[in-house]
C-alpha positions as CSV (number, residue, x, y, z in Angstrom):
1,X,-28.0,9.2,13.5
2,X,-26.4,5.9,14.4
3,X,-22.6,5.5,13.9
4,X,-21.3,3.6,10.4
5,X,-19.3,0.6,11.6
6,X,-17.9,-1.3,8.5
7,X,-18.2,-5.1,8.5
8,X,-15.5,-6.6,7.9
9,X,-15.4,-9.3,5.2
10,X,-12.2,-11.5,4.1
11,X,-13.2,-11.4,0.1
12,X,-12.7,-7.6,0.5
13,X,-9.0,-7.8,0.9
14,X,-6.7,-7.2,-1.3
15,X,-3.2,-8.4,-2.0
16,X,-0.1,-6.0,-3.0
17,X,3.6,-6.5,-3.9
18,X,5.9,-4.3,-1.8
19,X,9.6,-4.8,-4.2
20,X,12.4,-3.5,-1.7
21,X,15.1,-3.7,-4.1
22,X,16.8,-0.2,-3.6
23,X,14.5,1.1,-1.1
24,X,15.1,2.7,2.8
25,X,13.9,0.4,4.8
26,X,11.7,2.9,6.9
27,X,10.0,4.0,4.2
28,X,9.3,0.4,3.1
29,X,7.6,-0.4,6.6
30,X,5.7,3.0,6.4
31,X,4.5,1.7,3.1
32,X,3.8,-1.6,4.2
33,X,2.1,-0.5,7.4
34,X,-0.3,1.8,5.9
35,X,-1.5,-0.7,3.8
36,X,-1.5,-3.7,7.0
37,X,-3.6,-0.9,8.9
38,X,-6.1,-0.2,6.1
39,X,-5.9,3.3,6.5
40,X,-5.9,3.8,2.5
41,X,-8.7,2.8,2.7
42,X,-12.5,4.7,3.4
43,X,-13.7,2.5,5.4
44,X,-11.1,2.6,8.3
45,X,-11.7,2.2,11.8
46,X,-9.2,1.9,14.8
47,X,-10.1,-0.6,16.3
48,X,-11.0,-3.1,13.8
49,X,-8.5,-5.1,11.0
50,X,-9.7,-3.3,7.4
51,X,-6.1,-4.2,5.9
52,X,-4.7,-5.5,3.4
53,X,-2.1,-8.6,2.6
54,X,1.2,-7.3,2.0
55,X,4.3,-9.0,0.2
56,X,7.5,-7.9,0.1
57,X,9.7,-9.3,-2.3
58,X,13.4,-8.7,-2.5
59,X,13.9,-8.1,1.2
60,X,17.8,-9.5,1.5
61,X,18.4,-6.1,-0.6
62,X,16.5,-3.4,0.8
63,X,18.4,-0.1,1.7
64,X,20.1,0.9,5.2
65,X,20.5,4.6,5.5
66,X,24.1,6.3,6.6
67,X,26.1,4.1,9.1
68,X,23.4,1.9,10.3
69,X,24.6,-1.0,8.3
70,X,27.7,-1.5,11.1
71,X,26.0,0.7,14.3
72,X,22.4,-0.6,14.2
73,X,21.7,-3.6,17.1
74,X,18.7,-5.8,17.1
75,X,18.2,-7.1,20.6
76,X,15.9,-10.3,21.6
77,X,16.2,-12.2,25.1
78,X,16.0,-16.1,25.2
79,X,14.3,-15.6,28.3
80,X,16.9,-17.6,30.4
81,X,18.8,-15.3,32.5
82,X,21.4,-12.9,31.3
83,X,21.1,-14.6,28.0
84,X,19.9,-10.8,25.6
85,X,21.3,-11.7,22.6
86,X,22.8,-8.4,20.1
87,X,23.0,-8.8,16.4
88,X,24.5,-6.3,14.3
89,X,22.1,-5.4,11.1
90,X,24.7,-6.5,8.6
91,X,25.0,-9.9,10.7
92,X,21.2,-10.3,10.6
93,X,20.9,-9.6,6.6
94,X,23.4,-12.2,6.4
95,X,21.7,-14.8,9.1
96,X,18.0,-13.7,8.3
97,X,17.4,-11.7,5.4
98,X,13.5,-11.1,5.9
99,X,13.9,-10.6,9.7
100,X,15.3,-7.3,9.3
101,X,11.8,-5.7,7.3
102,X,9.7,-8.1,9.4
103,X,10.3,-6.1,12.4
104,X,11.0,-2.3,10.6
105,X,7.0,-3.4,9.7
106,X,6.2,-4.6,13.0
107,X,7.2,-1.7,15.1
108,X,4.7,0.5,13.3
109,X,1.6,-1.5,14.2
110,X,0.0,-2.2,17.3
111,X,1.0,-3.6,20.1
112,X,-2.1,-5.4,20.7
113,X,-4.0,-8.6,19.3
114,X,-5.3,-6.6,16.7
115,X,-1.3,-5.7,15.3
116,X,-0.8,-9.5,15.7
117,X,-3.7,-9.9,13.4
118,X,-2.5,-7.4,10.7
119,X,1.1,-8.7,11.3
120,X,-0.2,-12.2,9.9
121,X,-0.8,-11.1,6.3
122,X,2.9,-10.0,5.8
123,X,4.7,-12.2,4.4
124,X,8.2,-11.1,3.6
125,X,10.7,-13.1,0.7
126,X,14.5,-12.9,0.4
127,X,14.4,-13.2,-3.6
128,X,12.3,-11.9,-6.2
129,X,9.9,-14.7,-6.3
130,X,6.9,-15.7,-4.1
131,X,4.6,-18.7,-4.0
132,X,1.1,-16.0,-3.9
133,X,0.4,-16.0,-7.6
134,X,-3.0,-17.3,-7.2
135,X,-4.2,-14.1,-5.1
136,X,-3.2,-12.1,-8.3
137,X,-1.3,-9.0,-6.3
138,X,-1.2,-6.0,-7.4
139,X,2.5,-4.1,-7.8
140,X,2.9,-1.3,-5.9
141,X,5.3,1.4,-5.9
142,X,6.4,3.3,-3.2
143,X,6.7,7.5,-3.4
């Protein structure tokens, strides 16, 4: 009995609304992840991209649990010498609203071509409004 591997079409997709108003941001990215990974659905497979398009609206207010708000660093390097840059997370929601989800979401996929892949169909929005209405998403809640 041969193995059943899925083809994987681009009409099959699906588009969903993530609102992170009031939500902890790891359990946001969990959300969002699962969804990016496809493993909702029966037709998963490892090692091919079965996700869906996530947006997440909202993102300037998600939720930092305990003391993270002053404690929590977000490193990047420039790549010139001695040039790693530390933002604190209340800093960056101020700066870069989105960035902070963006890489909560992107920690939980893959570190290969394949998570770069599933990364592409987040988008992530500050506000409460996004320019996707013609994809018709579906709202999803999270818990």
């Amino acid at each position: 009995m041969p193995t059943f591997i899925p083809k994987v079409i681009d009409g099959d997709r699906k588009w969903y609304v993530l609102d992170a108003r009031g939500q902890v941001l790891g359990k946001l990215a969990t959300a969002a992840a699962t969804i990016l990974t496809g493993k909702r659905k029966a037709i998963y497979t490892p090692f091919l991209d079965t996700g869906d398009h996530v947006i997440v609206i909202n993102a300037a207010a998600v939720h930092l649990t305990g003391s993270k708000e002053r404690i929590k660093l977000y490193r990047h390097h420039t790549q010139y010498m001695g040039s790693l840059k530390e933002t604190m997370a209340r800093d960056l929601r101020q700066r870069h609203p989105t960035r902070m989800v963006e890489e909560a979401i992107k920690g939980m996929l893959p570190k290969t071509k394949l998570g770069r892949a599933m990364f592409s169909k987040l988008k992530v929005y500050a506000g409460a409004t996004h320019p996707h209405q013609a994809q018709k998403p579906q709202a999803m809640t999270i818990g």
